[in-house]
C-alpha positions, 0 to 999 in steps of 0.5 A: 222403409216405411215409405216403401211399405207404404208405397206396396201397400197403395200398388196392391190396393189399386191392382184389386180395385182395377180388377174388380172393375174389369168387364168379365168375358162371361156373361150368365143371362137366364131367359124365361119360358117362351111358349109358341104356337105353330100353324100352317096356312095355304093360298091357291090362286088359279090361272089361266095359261098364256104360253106354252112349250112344245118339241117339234122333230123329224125322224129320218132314216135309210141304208146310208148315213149320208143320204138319212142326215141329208133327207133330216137336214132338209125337213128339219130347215123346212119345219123350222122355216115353217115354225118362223113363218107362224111368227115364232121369234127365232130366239124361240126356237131352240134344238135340244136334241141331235142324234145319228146311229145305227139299227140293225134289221131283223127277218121274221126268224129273228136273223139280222139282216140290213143295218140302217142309220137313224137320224133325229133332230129336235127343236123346243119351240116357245108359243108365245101365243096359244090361238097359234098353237094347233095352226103351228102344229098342223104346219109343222107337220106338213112341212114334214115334222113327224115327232110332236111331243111334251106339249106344256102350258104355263104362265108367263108371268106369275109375279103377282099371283104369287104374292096373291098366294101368298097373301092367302097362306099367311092370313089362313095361318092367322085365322087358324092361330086366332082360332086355337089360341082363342079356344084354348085362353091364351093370346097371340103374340109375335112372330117368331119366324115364317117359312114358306113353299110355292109351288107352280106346277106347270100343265103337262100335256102329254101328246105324242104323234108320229105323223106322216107330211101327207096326214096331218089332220087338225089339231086342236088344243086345249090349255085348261087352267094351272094352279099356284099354291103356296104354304107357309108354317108360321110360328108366333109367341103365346102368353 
């Protein structure tokens, strides 16, 4: 009996050392105070154009639907064989828009008259070579293109631009931190996080023309310059 006794007692014993040893799922960690700093810095990088996008289309239109999308079909391969003939790849040359409808005719009293068919056709067209561009636009519009539009300039490539404004965002946000914490008597510590925006705004040249094939004076362009800029909001540790 006193075995036994003893026996309980060893088994409870060792329960209360083994739950004393288990790792608790709950663990309660107090951190100090983290004091920080935001700033928000910018780069700007300018450039210069190499390429540009362009809309070139026909707008035809007559009595019969038949008659305006043969007239359309056959300025619109001209133009396009025009456009290739300028050393526009074919992978370049892209049609956006197709349409045919109606329109209805009115005399001077307001009363309809005749209905006619419209019919319009748009290619988006890729200039790889900007010395080309006035020479293409007054082709294309010889050849019997009589809608130009949306003109708009970019640069081909902006990969190293960017990292150049980016570049420039962080290390005004620093100079920024360096100067207020340098003010105020506390200094920078690390970085806790970092967020940042590009923006690459291409140059929008709105032109427009509706032209006739007999008239199509010269055409000169010019790409300007586009900016890049990039801002960046930093946060870092003060002590």
């Amino acid at each position: 009996m006193k075995t036994k006794f003893l026996f309980l007692i060893t088994v409870l014993l060792l329960g209360i050392i083994l739950a004393a040893c288990t790792p608790s799922n709950i663990t309660v960690q107090t951190l100090p105070n983290q004091r920080t700093i935001t700033v928000s810095g910018t780069g700007l990088v300018t450039l210069t154009p190499d390429i540009a996008y362009i809309n070139i289309g026909v707008h035809s239109q007559d009595a019969s639907a038949t008659a305006a999308m043969t007239a359309n079909s056959t300025l619109v391969k001209a133009v396009i064989d025009t456009i290739k003939a300028a050393g526009i790849a074919e992978k370049d040359i892209k049609t956006t828009n197709f349409s045919i409808y109606q329109q209805q005719q009115f005399d001077s009293n307001g009363k309809p008259t005749e209905i006619y068919y419209v019919v319009e056709n748009t290619v988006y067209v890729t200039v790889r070579n900007l010395e080309k561009l006035g020479g293409l636009l007054d082709a294309s519009v010889r050849a019997g293109a009589n809608n130009v539009f949306n003109i708009s300039f970019d640069v081909a490539d902006k990969t190293e631009a960017l990292s150049q404004a980016r570049a420039a965002a962080v290390a005004d946000a620093r100079k920024q931190a360096d100067e207020l914490t340098g003010a105020t008597g506390v200094s920078l510590g690390a970085v806790q996080t970092i967020s940042y925006y590009d923006s690459t705004p291409p140059v929008a040249l709105q032109y427009a023309r509706q032209v006739s094939a007999e008239a199509a004076p010269s055409v000169p362009i010019q790409s300007g310059s586009m900016q890049i800029t990039t801002t960046v909001t930093i946060v870092y540790e003060i002590h």
